[in-house]
PAKE-553550 format. One line per 8 residues: number of its first residue (from 1); their letters; for each residue x, y, z of N, C-alpha, C. Coordinates in pm, whole numbers. Atoms other than C-alpha are relative to their C-alpha. Layout:
NUM> a> X:Y:Z:X:Y:Z:X:Y:Z; ...
This chain:
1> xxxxxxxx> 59:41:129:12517:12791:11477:-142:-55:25; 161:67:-57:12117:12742:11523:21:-81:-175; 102:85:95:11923:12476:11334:-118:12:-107; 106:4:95:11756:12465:10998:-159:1:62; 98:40:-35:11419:12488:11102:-101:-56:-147; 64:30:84:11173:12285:10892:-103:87:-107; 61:-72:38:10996:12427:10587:-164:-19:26; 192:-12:-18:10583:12503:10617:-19:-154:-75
9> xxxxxxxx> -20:61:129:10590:12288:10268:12:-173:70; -9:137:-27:10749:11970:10432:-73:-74:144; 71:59:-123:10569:12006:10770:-133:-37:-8; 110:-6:88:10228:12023:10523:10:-167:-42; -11:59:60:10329:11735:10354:36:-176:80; -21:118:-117:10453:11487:10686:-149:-3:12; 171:-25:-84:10089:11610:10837:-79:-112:-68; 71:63:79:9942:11486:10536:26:-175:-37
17> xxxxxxxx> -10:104:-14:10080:11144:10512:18:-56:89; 53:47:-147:10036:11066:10859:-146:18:26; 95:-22:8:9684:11175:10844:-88:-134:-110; 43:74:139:9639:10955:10531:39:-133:58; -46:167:-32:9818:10622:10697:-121:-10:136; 84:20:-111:9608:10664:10984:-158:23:-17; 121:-3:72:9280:10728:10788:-16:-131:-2; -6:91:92:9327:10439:10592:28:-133:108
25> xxxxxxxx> -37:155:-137:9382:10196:10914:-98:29:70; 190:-1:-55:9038:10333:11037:-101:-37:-66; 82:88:91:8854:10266:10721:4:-127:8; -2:142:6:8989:9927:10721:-38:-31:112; 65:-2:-159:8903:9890:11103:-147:-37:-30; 133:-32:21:8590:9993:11000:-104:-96:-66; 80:125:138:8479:9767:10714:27:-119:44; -53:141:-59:8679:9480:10884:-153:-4:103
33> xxxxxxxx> 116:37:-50:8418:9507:11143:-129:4:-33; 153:-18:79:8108:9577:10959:-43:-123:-45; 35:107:47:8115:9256:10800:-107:-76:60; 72:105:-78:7822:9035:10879:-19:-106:-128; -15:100:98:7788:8716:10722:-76:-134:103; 42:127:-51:7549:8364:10804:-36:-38:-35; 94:99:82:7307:8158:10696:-190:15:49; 125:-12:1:6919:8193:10668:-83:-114:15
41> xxxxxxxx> 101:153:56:6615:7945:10646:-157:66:6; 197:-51:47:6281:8015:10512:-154:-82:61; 129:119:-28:5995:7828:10677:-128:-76:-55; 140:38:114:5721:7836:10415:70:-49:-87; -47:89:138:5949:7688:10127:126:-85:48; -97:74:-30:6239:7554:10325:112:-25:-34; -146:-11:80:6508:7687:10106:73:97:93; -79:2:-84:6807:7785:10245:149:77:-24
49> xxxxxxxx> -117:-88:134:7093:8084:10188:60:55:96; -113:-45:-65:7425:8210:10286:18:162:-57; -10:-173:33:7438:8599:10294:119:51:95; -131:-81:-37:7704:8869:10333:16:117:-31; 26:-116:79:7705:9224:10338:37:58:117; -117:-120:-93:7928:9565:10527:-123:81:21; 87:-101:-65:7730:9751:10772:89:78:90; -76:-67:-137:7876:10061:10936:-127:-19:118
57> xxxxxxxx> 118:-22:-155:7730:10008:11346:-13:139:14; 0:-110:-78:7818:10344:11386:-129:91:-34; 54:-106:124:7641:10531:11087:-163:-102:-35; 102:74:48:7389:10204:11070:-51:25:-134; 14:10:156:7453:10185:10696:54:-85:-73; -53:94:84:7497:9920:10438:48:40:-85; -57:-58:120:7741:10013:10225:17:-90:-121; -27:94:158:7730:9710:9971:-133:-44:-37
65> xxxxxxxx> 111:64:29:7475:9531:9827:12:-183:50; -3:167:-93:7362:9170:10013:37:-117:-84; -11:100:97:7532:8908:9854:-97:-120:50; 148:185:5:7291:8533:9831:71:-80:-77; -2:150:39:7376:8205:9806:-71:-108:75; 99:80:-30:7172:7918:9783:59:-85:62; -45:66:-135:7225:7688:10046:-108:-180:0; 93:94:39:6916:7461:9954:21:-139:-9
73> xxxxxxxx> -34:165:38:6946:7087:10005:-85:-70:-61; 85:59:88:6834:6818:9788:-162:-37:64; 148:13:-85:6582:6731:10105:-89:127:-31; 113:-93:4:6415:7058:10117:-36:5:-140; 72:-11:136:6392:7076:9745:-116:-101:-34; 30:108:8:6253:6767:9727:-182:-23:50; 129:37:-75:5972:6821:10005:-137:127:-72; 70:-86:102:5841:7116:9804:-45:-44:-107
81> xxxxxxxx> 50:29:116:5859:7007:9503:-118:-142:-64; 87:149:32:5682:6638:9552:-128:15:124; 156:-2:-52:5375:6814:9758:23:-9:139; 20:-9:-164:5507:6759:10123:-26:124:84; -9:-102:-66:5486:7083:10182:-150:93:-56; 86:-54:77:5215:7319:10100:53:136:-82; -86:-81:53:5306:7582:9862:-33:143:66; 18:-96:-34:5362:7902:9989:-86:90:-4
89> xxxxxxxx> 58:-120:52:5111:8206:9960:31:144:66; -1:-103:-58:5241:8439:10207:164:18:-68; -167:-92:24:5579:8666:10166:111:-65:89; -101:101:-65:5920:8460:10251:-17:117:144; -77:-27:-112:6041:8509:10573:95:-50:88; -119:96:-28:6385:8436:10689:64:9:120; -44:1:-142:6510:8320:11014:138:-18:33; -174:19:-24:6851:8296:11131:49:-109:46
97> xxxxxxxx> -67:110:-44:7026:7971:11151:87:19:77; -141:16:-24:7384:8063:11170:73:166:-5; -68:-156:35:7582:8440:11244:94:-44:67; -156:-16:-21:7924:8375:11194:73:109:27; -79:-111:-98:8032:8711:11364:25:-58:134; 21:53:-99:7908:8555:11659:95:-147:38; 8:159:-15:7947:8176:11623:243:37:-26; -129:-29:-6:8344:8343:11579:126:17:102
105> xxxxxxxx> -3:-66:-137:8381:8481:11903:-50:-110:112; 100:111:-73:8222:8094:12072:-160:89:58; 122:-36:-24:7855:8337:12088:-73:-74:-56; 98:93:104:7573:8126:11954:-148:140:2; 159:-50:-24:7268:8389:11881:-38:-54:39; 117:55:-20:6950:8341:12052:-68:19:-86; 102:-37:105:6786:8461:11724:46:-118:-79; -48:107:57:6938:8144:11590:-79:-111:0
113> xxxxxxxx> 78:83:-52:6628:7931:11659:-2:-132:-96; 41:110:135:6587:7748:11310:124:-114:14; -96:80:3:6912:7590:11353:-40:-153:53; 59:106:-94:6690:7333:11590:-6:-98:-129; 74:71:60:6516:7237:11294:117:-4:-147; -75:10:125:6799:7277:11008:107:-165:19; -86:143:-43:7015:6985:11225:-36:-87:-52; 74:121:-1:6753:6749:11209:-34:-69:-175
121> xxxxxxxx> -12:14:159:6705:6827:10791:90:-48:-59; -161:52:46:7088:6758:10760:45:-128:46; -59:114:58:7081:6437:10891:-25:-112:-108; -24:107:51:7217:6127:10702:-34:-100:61; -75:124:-68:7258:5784:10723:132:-71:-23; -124:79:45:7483:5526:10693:89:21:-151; -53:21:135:7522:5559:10322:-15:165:-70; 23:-176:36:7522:5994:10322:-77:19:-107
129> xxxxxxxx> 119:-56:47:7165:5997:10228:-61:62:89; 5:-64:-110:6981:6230:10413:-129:-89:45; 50:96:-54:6769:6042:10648:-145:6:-30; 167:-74:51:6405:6212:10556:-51:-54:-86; 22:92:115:6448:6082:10238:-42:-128:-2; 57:195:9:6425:5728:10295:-123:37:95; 128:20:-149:6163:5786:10607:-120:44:-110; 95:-6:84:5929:5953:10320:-16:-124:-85
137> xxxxxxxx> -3:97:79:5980:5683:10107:-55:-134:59; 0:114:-108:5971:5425:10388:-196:-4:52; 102:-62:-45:5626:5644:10508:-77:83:-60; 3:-44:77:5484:5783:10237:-159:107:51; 133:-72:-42:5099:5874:10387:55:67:164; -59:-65:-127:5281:5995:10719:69:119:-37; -43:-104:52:5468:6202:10551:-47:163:-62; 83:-118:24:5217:6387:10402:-72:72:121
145> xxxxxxxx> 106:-65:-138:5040:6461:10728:117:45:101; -111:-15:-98:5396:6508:10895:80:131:-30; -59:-137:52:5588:6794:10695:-110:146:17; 112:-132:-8:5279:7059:10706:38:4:142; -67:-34:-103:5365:7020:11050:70:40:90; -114:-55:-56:5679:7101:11097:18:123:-70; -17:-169:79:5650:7378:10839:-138:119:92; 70:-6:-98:5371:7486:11088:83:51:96
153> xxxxxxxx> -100:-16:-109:5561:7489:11382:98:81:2; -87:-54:49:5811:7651:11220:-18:176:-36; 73:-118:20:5642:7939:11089:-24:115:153; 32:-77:-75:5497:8008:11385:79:-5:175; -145:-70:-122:5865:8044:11610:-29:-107:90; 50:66:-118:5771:7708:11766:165:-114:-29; -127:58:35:6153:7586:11683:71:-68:90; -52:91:-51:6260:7457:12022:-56:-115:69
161> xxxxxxxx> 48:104:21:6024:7214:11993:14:-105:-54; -53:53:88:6096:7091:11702:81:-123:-15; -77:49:-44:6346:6872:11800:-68:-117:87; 89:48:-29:6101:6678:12018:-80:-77:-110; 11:48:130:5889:6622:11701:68:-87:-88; -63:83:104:6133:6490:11484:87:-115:44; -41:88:-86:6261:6261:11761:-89:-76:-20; 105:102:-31:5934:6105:11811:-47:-76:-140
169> xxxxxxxx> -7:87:153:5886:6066:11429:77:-79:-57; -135:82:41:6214:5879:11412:-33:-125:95; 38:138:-101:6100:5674:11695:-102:-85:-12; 93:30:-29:5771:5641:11619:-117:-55:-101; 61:-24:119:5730:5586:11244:-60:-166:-60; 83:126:47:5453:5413:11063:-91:26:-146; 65:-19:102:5256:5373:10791:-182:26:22; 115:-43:-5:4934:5467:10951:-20:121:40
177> xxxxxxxx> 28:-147:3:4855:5863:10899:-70:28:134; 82:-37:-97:4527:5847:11126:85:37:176; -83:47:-110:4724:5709:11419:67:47:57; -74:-88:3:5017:5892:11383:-43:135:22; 74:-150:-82:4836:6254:11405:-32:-3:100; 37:-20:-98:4638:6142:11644:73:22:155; -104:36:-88:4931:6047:11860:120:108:19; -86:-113:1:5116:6374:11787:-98:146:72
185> xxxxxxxx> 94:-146:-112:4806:6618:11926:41:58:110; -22:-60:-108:4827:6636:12224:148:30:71; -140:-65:-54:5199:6685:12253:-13:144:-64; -49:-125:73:5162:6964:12003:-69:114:69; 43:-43:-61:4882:7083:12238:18:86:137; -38:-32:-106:5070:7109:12532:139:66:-47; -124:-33:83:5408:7235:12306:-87:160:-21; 40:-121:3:5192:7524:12215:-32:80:135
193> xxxxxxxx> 36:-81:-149:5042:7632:12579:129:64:20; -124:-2:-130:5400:7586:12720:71:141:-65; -63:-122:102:5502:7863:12450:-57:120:46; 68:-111:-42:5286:8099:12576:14:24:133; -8:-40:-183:5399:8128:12920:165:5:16; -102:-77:24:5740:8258:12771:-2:164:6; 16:-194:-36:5760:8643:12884:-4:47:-68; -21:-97:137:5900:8766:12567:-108:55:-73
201> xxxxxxxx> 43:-34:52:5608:8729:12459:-132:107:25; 76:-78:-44:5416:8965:12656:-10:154:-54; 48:-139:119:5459:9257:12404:-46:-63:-141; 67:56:108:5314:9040:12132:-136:-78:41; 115:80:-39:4985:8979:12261:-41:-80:-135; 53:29:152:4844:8903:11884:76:-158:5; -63:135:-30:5113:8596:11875:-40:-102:128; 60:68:-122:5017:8469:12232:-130:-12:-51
209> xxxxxxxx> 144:57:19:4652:8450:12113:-17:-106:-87; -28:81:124:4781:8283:11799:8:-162:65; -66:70:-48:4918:7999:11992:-77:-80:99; 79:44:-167:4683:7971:12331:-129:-82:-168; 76:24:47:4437:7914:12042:31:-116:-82; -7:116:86:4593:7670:11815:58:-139:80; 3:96:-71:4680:7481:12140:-125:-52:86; 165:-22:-32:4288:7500:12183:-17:-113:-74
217> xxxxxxxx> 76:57:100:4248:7362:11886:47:-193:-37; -50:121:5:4506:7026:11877:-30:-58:108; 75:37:-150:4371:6980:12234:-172:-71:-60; 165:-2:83:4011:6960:12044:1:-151:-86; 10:135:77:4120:6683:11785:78:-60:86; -27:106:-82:4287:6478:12058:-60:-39:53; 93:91:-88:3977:6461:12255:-53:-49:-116; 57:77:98:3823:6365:11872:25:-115:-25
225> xxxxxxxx> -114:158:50:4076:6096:11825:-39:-123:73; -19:119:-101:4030:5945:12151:53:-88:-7; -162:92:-4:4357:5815:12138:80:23:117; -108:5:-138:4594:5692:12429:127:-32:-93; -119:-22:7:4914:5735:12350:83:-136:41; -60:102:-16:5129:5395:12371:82:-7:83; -133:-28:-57:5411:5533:12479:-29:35:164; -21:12:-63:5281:5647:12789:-76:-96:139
233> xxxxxxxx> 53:68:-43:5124:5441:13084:-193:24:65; 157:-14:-38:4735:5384:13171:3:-3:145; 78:35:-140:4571:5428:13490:-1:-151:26; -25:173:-53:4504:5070:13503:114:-91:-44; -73:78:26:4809:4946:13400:91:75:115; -73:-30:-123:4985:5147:13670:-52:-87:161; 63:57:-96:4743:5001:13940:-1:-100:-4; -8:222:-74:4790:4633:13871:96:-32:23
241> xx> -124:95:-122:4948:4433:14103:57:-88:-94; -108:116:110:5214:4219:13959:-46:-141:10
């Protein structure tokens, strides 16, 4: 007695829903990984946004449209809107704080630079105000000569600096503008050189000139200032005998 053999019809019809379950667990594969999703930061306005949007790697295609959310804290609004900042004229440009693909996996981008300077915006104090706030308030003509600065710096990819900066302004704060600049030159002088004797940037000559030059130039108003620095020690105060 041989065996029914299967019809065309039902061997058509297995094919096809095995073809179809196993499609459909590659698409999802697919889109599951595509996902990218993090957080931004703008340097000329200092606003601040959480984006999300499906890229095939394979096909290098976005298949959705980029979702945006504002992210913006009351500080950055704040430094814009009450003049600390200067207002923009050039076209945003947004740097990468945070890529939660990565930061998923314990990777931290290196394109993640702003994050230096987003920490320092987020802190508080004691009473979860953010700490900027009062220090403007506290420093009101420092302030103004202090934010162009860091939006400065910022701009121009000088982010793990940054950090430095907003240390010394926490350490170092006063109500005299002159003083204060003067006393920030020549770090920013030697913060810029030291930037330029990063490799990377040896296919961006244009940027390296940017930089050698504007550490030309804070070098320039430090010898104007002719200011010694407090913080660190004099020639003759090293040489006297006790």
């Amino acid at each position: 007695m041989s065996s029914a053999k299967p019809s065309p019809l039902k061997s058509l019809i297995g094919f096809l829903a095995f073809a179809t379950v196993l499609g459909t667990f590659f698409v999802l594969a697919l889109l599951a990984s595509g996902q990218k999703s993090g957080v931004e930061f703008c340097p000329h306005d200092f606003s601040r946004r959480r984006f999300s949007y499906v890229k095939l790697a394979w096909f290098d295609l976005v298949i959705n449209k980029k979702k945006l959310e504002d992210l913006t804290s009351e500080l950055e609004t704040t430094l814009l809107a009450d003049g600390f900042l200067p207002q923009p004229n050039t076209p945003k440009r947004w740097d990468l704080v945070a890529d939660y693909n990565r930061s998923s996996s314990g990777l931290i981008s290196k394109d993640c630079d702003a994050r230096f300077l987003t920490y320092y915006l987020d802190l508080g104090d004691d009473d979860s105000v953010f700490y900027w706030l009062g220090w403007n308030e506290r420093y009101p003509k420092c302030a103004r000569s202090f934010w162009p600065i860091v939006a400065e710096m910022a701009q121009d990819q000088m982010y793990l600096r940054i950090p430095d900066l907003m240390e010394y302004a926490m350490a170092n704060d006063q109500d005299n503008p002159e003083q204060f600049l003067n006393s920030i030159y020549p770090k920013l002088s030697d913060w810029y050189q030291e930037r330029t004797q990063i490799r990377d940037l040896s296919s961006s000559p244009d940027y390296e000139e940017l930089l050698t030059k504007k550490s030309k130039n804070y070098r320039l108003l430090s010898k104007q200032s002719d200011f010694t620095d407090p913080t660190k020690p004099t020639q003759n105060s090293t040489n006297k005998s006790p």
